[in-house]
VEXVOTOR-466877 format. One record per residue (C-alpha): x, y, z; residue number from 1. Coordinates in nm, 2 decimals, padded with zeros to 4 digits, m for minus. Example, Ala and Ser with C-alpha at 12.3 -4.5 7.8 and 13.67 -1.06 7.14 Angstrom:
ROMAR     xx     yy     zz   i
ROMAR  01.23 m00.45  00.78   1
ROMAR  01.37 m00.11  00.71   2
***
This chain:
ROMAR     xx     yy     zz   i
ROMAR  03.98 m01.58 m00.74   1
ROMAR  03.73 m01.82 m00.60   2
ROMAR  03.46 m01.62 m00.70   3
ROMAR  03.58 m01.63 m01.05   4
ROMAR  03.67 m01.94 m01.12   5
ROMAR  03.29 m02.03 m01.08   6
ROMAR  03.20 m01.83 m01.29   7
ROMAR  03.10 m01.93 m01.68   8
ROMAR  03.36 m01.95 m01.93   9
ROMAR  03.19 m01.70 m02.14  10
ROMAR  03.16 m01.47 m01.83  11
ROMAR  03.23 m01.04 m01.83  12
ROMAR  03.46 m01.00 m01.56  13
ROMAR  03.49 m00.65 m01.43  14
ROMAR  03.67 m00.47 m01.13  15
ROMAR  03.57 m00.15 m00.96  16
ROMAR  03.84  00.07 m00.82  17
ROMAR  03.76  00.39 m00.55  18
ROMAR  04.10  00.51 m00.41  19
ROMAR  04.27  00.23 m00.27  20
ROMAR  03.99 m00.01 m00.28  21
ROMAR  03.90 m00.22 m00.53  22
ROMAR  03.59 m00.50 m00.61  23
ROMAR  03.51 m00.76 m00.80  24
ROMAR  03.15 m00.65 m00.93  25
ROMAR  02.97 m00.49 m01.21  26
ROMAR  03.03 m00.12 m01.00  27
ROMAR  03.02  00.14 m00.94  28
ROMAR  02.86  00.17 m00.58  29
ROMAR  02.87  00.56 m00.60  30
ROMAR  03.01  00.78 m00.88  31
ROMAR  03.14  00.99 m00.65  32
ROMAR  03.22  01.00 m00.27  33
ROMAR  03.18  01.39 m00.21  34
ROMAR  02.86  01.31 m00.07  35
ROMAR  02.95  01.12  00.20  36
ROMAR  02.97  01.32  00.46  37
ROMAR  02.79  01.19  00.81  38
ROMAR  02.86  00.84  00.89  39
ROMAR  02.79  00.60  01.17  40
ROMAR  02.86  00.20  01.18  41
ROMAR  02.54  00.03  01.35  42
ROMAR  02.62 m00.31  01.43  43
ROMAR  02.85 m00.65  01.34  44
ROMAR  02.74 m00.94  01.25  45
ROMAR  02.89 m01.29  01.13  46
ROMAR  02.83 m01.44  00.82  47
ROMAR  02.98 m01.77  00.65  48
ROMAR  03.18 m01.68  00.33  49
ROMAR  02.90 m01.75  00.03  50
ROMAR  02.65 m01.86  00.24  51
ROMAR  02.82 m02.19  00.39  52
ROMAR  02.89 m02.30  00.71  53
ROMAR  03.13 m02.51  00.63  54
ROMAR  03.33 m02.20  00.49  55
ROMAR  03.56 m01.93  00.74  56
ROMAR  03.30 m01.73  00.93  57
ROMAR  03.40 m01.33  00.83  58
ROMAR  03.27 m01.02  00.97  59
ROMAR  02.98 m00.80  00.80  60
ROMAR  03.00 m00.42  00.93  61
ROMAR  02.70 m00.24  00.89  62
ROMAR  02.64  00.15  00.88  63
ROMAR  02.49  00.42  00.72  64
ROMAR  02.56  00.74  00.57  65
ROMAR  02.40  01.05  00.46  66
ROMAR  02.54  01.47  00.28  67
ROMAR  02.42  01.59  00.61  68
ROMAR  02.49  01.51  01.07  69
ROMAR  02.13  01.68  01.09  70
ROMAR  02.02  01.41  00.85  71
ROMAR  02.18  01.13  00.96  72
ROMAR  02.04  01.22  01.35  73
ROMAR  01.73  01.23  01.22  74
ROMAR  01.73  00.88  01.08  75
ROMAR  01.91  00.76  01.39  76
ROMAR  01.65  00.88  01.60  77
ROMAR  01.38  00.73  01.39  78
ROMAR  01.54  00.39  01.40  79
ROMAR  01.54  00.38  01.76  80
ROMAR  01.18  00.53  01.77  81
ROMAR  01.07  00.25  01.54  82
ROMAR  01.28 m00.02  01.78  83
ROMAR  01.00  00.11  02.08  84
ROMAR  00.70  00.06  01.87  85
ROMAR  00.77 m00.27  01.74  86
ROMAR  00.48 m00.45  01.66  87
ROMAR  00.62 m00.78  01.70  88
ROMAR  00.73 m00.63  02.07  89
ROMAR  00.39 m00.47  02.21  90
ROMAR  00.19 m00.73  02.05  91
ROMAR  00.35 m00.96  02.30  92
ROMAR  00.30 m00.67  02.59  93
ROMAR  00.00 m00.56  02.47  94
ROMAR m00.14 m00.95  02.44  95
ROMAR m00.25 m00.88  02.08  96
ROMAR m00.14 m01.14  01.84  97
ROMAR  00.14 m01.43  01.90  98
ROMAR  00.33 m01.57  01.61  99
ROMAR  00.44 m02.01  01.69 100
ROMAR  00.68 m02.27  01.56 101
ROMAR  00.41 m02.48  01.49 102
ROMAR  00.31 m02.19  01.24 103
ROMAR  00.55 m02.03  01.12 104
ROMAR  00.37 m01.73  00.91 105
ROMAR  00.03 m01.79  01.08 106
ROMAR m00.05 m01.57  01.33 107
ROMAR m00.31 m01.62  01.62 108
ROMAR m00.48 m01.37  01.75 109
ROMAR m00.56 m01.33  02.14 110
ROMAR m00.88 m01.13  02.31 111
ROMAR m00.71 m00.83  02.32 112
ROMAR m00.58 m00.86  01.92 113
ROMAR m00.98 m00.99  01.82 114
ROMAR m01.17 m00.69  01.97 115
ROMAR m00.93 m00.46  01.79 116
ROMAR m00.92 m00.67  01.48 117
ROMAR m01.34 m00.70  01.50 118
ROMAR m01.34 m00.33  01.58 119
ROMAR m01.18 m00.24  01.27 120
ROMAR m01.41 m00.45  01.02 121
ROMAR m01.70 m00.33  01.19 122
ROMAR m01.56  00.04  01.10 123
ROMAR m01.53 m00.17  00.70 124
ROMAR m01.84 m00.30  00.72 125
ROMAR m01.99  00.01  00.83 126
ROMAR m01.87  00.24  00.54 127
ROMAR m01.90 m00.01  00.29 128
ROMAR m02.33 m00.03  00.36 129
ROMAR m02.31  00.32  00.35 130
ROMAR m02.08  00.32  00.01 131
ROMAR m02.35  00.13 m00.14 132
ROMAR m02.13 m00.24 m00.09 133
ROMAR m02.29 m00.60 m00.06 134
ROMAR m02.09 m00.84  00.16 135
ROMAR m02.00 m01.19 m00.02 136
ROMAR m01.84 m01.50  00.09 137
ROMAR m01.62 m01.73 m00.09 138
ROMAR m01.47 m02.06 m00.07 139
ROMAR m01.11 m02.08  00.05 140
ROMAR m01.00 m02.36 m00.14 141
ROMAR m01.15 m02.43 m00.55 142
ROMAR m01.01 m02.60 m00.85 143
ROMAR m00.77 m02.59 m01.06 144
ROMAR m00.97 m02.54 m01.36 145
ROMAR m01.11 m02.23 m01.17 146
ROMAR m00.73 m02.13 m01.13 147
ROMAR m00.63 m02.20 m01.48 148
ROMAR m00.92 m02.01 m01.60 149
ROMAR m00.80 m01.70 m01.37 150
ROMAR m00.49 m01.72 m01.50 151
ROMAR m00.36 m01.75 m01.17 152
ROMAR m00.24 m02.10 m01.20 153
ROMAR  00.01 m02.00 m01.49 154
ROMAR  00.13 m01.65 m01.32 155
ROMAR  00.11 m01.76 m00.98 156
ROMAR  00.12 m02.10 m00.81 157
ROMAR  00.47 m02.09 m00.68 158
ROMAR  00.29 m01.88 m00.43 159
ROMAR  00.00 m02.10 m00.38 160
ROMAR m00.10 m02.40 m00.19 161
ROMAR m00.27 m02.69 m00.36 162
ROMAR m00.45 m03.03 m00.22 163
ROMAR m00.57 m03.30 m00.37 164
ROMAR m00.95 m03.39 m00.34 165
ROMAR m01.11 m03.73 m00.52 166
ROMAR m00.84 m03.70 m00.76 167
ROMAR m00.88 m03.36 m00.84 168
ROMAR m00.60 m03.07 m00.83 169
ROMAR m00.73 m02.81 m00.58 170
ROMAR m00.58 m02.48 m00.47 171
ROMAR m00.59 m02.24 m00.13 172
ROMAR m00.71 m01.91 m00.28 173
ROMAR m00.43 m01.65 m00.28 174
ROMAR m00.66 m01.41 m00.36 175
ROMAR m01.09 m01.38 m00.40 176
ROMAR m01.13 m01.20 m00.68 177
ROMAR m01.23 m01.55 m00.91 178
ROMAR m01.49 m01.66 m00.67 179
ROMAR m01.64 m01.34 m00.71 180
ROMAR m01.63 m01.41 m01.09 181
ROMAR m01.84 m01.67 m01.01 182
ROMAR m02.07 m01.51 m00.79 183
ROMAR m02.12 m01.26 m01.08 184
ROMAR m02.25 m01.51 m01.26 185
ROMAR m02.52 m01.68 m01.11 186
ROMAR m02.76 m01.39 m01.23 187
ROMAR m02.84 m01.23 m01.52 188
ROMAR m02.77 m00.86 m01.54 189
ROMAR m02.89 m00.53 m01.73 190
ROMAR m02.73 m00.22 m01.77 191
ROMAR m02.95 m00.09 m01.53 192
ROMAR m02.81 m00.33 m01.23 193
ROMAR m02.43 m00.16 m01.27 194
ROMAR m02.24 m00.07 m01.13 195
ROMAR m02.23 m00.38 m00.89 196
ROMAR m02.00 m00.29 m00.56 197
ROMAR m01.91 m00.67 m00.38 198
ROMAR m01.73 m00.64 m00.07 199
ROMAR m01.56 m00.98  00.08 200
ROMAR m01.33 m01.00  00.40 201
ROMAR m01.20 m01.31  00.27 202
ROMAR m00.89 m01.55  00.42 203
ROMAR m00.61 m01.60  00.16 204
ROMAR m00.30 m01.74  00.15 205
ROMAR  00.03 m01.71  00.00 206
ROMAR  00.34 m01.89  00.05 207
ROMAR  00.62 m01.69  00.14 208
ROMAR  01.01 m01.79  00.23 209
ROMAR  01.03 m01.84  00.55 210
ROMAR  01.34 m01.57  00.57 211
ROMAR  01.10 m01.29  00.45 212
ROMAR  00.85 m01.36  00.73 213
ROMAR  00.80 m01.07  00.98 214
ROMAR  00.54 m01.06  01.23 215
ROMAR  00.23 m00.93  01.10 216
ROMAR  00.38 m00.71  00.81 217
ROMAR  00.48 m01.02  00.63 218
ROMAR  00.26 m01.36  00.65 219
ROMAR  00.15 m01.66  00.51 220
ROMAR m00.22 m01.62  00.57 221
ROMAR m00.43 m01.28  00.62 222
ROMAR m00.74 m01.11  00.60 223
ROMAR m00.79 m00.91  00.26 224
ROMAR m01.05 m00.67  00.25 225
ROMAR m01.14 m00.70 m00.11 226
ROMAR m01.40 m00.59 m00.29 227
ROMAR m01.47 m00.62 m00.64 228
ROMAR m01.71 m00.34 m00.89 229
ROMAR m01.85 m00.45 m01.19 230
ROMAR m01.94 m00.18 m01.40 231
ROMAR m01.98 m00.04 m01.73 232
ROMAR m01.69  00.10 m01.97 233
ROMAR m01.89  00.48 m01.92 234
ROMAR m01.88  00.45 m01.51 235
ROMAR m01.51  00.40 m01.49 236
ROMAR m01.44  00.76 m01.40 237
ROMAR m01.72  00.77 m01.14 238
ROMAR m01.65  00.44 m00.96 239
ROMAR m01.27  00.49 m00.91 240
ROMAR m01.32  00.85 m00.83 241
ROMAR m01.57  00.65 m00.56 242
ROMAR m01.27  00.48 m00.44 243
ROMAR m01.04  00.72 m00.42 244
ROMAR m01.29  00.90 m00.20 245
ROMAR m01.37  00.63  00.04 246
ROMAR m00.97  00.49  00.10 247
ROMAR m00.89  00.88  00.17 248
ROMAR m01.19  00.89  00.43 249
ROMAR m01.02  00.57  00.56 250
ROMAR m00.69  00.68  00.59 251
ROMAR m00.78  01.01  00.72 252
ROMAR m00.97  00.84  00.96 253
ROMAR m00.61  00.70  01.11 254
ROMAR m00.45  01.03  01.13 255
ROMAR m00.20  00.89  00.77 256
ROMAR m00.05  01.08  00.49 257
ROMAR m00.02  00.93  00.18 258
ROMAR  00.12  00.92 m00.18 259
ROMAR  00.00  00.78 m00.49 260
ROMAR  00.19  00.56 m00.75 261
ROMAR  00.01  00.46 m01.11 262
ROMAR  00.17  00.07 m01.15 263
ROMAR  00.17  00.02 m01.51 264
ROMAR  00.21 m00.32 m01.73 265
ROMAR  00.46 m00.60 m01.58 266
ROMAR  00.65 m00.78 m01.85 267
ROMAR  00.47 m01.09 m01.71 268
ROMAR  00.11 m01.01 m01.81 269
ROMAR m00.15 m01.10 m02.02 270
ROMAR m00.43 m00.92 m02.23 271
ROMAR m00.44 m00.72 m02.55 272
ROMAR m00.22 m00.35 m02.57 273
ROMAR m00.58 m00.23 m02.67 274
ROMAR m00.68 m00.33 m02.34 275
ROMAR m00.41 m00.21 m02.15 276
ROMAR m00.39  00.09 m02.30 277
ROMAR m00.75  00.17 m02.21 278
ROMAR m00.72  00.03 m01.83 279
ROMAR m00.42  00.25 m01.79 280
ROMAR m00.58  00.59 m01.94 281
ROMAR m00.89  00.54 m01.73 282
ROMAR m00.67  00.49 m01.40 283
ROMAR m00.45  00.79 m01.54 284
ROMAR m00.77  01.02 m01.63 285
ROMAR m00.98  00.96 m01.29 286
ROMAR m00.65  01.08 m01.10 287
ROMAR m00.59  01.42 m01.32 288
ROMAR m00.95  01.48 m01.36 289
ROMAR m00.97  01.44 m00.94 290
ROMAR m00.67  01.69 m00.96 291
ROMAR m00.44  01.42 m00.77 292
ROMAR m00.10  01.45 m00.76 293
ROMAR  00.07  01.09 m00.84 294
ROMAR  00.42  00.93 m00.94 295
ROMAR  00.45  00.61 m01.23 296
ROMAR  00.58  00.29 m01.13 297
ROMAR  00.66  00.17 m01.43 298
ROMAR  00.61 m00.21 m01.50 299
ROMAR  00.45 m00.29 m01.11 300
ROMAR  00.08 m00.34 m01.22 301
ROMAR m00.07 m00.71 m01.17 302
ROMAR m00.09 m00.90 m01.41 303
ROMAR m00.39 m00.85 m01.51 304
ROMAR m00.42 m00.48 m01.55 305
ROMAR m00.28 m00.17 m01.43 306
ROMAR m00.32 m00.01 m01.04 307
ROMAR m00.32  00.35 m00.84 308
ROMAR m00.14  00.21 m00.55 309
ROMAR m00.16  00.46 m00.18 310
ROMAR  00.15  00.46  00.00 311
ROMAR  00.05  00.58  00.35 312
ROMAR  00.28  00.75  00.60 313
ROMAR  00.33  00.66  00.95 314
ROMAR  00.39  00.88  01.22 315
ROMAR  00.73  00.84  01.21 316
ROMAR  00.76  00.90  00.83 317
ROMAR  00.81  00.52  00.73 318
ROMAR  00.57  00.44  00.45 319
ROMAR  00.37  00.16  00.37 320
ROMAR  00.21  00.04  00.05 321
ROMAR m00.19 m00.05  00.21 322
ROMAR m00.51  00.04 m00.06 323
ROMAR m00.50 m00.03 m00.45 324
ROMAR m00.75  00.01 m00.72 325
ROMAR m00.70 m00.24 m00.99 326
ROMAR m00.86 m00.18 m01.37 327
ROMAR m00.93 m00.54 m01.50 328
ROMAR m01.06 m00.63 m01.82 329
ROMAR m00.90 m00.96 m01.84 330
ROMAR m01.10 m01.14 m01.56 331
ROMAR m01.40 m01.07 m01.72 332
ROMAR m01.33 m01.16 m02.06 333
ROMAR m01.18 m01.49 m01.93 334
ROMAR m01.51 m01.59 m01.72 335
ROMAR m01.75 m01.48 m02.04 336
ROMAR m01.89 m01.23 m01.85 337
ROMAR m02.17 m01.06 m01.95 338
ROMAR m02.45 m00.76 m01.88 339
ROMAR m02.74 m00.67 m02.15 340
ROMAR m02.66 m00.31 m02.30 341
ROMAR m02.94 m00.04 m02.37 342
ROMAR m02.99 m00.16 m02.69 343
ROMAR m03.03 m00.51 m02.61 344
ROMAR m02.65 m00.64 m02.67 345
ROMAR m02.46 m00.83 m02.44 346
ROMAR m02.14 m00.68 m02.30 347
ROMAR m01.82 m00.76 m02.13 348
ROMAR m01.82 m00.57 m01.79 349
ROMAR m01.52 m00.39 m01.67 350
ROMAR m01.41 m00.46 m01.32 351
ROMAR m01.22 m00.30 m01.00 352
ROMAR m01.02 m00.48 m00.79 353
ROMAR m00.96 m00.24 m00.47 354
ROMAR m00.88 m00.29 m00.07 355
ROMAR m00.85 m00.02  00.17 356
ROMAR m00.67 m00.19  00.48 357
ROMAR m00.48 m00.45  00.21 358
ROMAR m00.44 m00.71  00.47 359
ROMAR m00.59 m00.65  00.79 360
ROMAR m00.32 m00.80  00.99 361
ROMAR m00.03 m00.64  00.84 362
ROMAR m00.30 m00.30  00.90 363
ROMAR m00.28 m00.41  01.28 364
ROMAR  00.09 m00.39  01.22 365
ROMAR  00.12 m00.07  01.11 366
ROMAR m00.12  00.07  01.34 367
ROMAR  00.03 m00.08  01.63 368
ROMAR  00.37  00.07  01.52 369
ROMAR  00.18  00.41  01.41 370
ROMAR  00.03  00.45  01.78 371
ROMAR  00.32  00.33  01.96 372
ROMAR  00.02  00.06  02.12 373
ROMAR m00.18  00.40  02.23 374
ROMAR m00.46  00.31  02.02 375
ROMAR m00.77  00.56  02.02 376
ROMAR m01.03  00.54  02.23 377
ROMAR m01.28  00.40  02.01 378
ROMAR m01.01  00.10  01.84 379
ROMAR m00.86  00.04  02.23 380
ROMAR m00.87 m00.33  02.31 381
ROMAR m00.98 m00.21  02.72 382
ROMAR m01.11  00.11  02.71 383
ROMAR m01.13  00.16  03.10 384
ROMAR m00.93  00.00  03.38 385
ROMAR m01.10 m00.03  03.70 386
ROMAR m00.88  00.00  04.04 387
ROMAR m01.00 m00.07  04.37 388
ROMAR m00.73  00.07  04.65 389
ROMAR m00.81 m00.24  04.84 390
ROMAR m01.01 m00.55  04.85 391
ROMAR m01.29 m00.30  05.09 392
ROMAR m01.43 m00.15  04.77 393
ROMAR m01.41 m00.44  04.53 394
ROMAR m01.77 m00.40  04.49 395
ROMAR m01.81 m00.06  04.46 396
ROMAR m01.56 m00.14  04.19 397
ROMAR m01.79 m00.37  04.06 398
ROMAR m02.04 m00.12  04.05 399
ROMAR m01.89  00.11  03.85 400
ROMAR m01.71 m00.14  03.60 401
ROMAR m02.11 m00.31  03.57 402
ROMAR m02.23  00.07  03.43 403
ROMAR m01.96  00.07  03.22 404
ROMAR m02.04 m00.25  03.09 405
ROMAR m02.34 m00.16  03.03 406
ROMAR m02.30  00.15  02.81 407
ROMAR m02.08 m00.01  02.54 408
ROMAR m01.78  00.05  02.68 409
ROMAR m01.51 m00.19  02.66 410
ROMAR m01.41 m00.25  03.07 411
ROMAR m01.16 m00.44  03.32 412
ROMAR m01.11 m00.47  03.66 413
ROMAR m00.79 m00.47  03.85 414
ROMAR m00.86 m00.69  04.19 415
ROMAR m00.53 m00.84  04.26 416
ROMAR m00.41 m00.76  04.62 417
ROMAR m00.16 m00.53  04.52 418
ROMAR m00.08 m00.16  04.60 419
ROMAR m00.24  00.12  04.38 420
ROMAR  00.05  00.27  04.28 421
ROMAR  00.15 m00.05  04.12 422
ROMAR m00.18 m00.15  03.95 423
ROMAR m00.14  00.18  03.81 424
ROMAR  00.19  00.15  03.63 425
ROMAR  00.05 m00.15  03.52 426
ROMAR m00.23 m00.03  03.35 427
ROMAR m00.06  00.25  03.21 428
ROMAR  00.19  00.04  03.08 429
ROMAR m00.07 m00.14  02.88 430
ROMAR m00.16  00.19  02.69 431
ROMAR m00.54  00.20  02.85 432
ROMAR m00.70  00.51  02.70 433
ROMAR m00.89  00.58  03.09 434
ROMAR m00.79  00.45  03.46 435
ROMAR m01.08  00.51  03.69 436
ROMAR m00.94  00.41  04.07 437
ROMAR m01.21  00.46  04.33 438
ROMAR m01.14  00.42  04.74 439
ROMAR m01.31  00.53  05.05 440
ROMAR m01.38  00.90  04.96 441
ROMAR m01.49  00.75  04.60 442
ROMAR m01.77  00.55  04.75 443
ROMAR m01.89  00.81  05.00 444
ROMAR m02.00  01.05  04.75 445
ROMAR m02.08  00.81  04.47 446
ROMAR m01.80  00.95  04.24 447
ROMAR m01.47  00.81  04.04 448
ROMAR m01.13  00.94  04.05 449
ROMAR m01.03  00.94  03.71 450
ROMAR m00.69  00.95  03.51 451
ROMAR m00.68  00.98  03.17 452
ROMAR m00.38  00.93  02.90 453
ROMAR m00.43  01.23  02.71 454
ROMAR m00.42  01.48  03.09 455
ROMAR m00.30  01.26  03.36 456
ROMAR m00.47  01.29  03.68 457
ROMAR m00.82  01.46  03.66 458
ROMAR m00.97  01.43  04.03 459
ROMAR m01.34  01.33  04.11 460
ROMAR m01.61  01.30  03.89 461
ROMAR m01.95  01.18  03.82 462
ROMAR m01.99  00.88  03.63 463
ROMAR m02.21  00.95  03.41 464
ROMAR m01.96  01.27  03.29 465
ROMAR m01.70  00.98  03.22 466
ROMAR m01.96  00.77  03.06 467
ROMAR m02.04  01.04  02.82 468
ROMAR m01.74  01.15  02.74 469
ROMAR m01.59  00.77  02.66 470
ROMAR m01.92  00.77  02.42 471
ROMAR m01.87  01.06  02.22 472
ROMAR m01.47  00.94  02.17 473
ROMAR m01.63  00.62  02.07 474
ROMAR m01.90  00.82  01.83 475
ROMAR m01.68  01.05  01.63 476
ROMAR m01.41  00.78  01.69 477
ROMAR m01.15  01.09  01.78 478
ROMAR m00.76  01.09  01.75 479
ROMAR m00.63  01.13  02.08 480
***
């Protein structure tokens, strides 16, 4: 009654009836109920009536059901599989990444959390040079004329940040892609120059309500591996079958399956149907003529041209929307772009917009969660945990930690006066890829005793072997 009588005069009210139950609502919840078959109730929770505290606190009941007990165990058991590998959890064992009050959304990264995050944009930069990328740098914070110009500023600044510098409306980028208009075009360009590949790790931000924020997957400020092809109408085939090539290499490269979705024109857009029309049937056309299965999603592109979004899968079947490819004609229209054509004409380029990771912290998210915190070898934070038995063969400990060192390889060394048995739980614990404990019998033959995750206890061995092997892991950068 409440519920109604605060509702407009002019309002459709409607009830929904299922056996003895019936709801105020717009209904139905399920045409039929043959289908549920398996249920289980999850958890209670209290919750004010409409939000208030000043209203009677009621009882929510949650729970889930599915046609099937085989399908509903299965979905059980992920859930608690996916309560273990909580990123928010082993970041905090792991010493990875901490999230504070005094920045709420902005996370900080510790030691362990920047030699994985630094490993990982070496990999980026390392296939990008060999892609045929630049690397560019832009500004965090610009105008508002530059935003305006974007479009950004009209489609976008609830979610953006703005200042105010010598009287001048400024904003936090959200995204990079209009300084690299800019960087565009501070030369002139031919024909002959495209395509143009412009990589950027660039800092954005975006504001997000505070009840949506979740560790790394969902954050106020990230690392977007962006990069940004200018190119003409004819190489629009090529450079997104380009794309397409190097995010599979990349995802592969994690041990992910994946889906693809076309995203097609949001009701808030802008552009010409000409122009969407031909964004959308080169997107389409580079998928079919690639042979790629994909799904529509109508109405999700940006809004300023259509995407092929990749939905990757985790090891425990979740999936995760990470890489897009973004067709944009707008952008370059709208900063007067321009290349000189074969016959001396100057031309509006056509641009890509396209990440692989997305945002590298919510990809440390995922990967976290993926690996359960047993990164490979080559990503591992410590690669190799030294353990003495005792404080007698601390420098022989040394030693051996210094050669390590030395090679590349990323090393620690347990010294605390505690029993070996319980330095390594410890280490184990923190998901090191090798343990290498070395005693009396160790030292007398100039050996290691070596346990690795992957076989457990492997006896004596040479060094050097170890060194070897820990290099080629590193090399090929192997799944474990």
């Amino acid at each position: 009654v409440e519920l109604i009588q605060d509702l407009p005069e002019d309002a459709i009210i409607s009830f929904y009836k299922q056996g003895d139950f019936t709801d105020l609502c717009a209904g139905p919840h399920l045409m039929s109920t043959k289908t549920v078959k398996a249920i289980k109730l999850t958890s209670v929770a209290g919750a004010y009536w409409r939000g208030s505290e000043k209203n009677k606190m009621l009882s929510r009941i949650y729970g889930t059901s599915y046609p099937k007990a085989s399908e509903l165990e299965a979905y059980l058991t992920m859930i608690e599989e996916a309560k273990k590998r909580d990123h928010r959890k082993l970041g905090k064992e792991l010493k990875l990444f901490t999230m504070l009050e005094e920045g709420p959304g902005f996370p900080f990264f510790l030691p362990n959390g920047m030699v994985l995050k630094n490993t990982l944009l070496d990999y980026w930069r390392q296939i990008h040079k060999e892609a045929g990328y630049v690397e560019v740098s832009t500004p965090i914070i610009l105008n508002r004329d530059l935003w305006y110009r974007s479009g950004h500023w009209e489609h976008y600044k609830d979610n953006m940040y703005t200042t105010v510098i010598d009287d001048e409306d400024y904003a936090v980028k959200p995204m990079n892609c209009p300084g690299g208009m800019l960087i565009y075009k501070q030369d002139m360009h031919s024909y002959r120059d495209l395509p143009i590949r412009m990589g950027e790790i660039g800092l954005v931000h975006r504001h997000e309500k505070s009840g949506a924020l979740h560790g790394l997957m969902r954050v106020r400020c990230f690392n977007q591996d962006d990069a940004h092809i200018f190119m003409t109408p004819e190489q629009i085939k090529d450079e997104i079958s380009g794309v397409i090539r190097l995010i599979d290499g990349v995802y592969k490269q994690f041990g992910f399956k994946y889906h693809i979705e076309l995203s097609t024109r949001p009701e808030d857009s802008m552009g010409s149907d000409e122009d969407w029309e031909i964004a959308t049937d080169g997107l389409r056309n580079a998928l079919e003529e690639n042979h790629i299965e994909y799904t529509v999603n109508e109405g999700d592109g940006a809004f300023y041209g259509p995407k092929i979004d990749f939905h990757l899968e985790d090891s425990i079947g979740r999936t995760w929307q990470c890489g897009t490819i973004q067709l944009d004609m707008q952008m370059p229209e709208r900063f007067e772009l321009e290349y000189t054509a074969a016959d001396g004409s100057k031309k509006r380029p056509v641009m890509i917009h396209r990440v692989c990771f997305g945002s590298i912290e919510r990809f440390i998210g995922i990967l976290i969660e993926h690996f359960a915190g047993q990164f490979p070898t080559w990503l591992a934070p410590v690669q190799v945990k030294v353990l003495p038995i005792s404080e007698k063969f601390a420098d022989y400990a040394k030693e051996v930690a210094d050669k390590l060192d030395a090679a590349g390889i990323r090393v620690q060394t347990d010294n605390r006066a505690e029993k070996i048995g319980y330095k390594i739980r410890e280490a184990r614990n923190e998901r090191v890829p090798y343990i290498i404990v070395v005693g009396e019998k160790d030292k007398e033959v100039n050996k290691v005793s070596l346990r690795s995750r992957k076989n457990g206890e492997e006896g004596q061995m040479d060094l050097a072997d170890v060194i070897a092997r820990i290099q080629e892991e590193v090399r090929t950068k192997a799944l474990d």
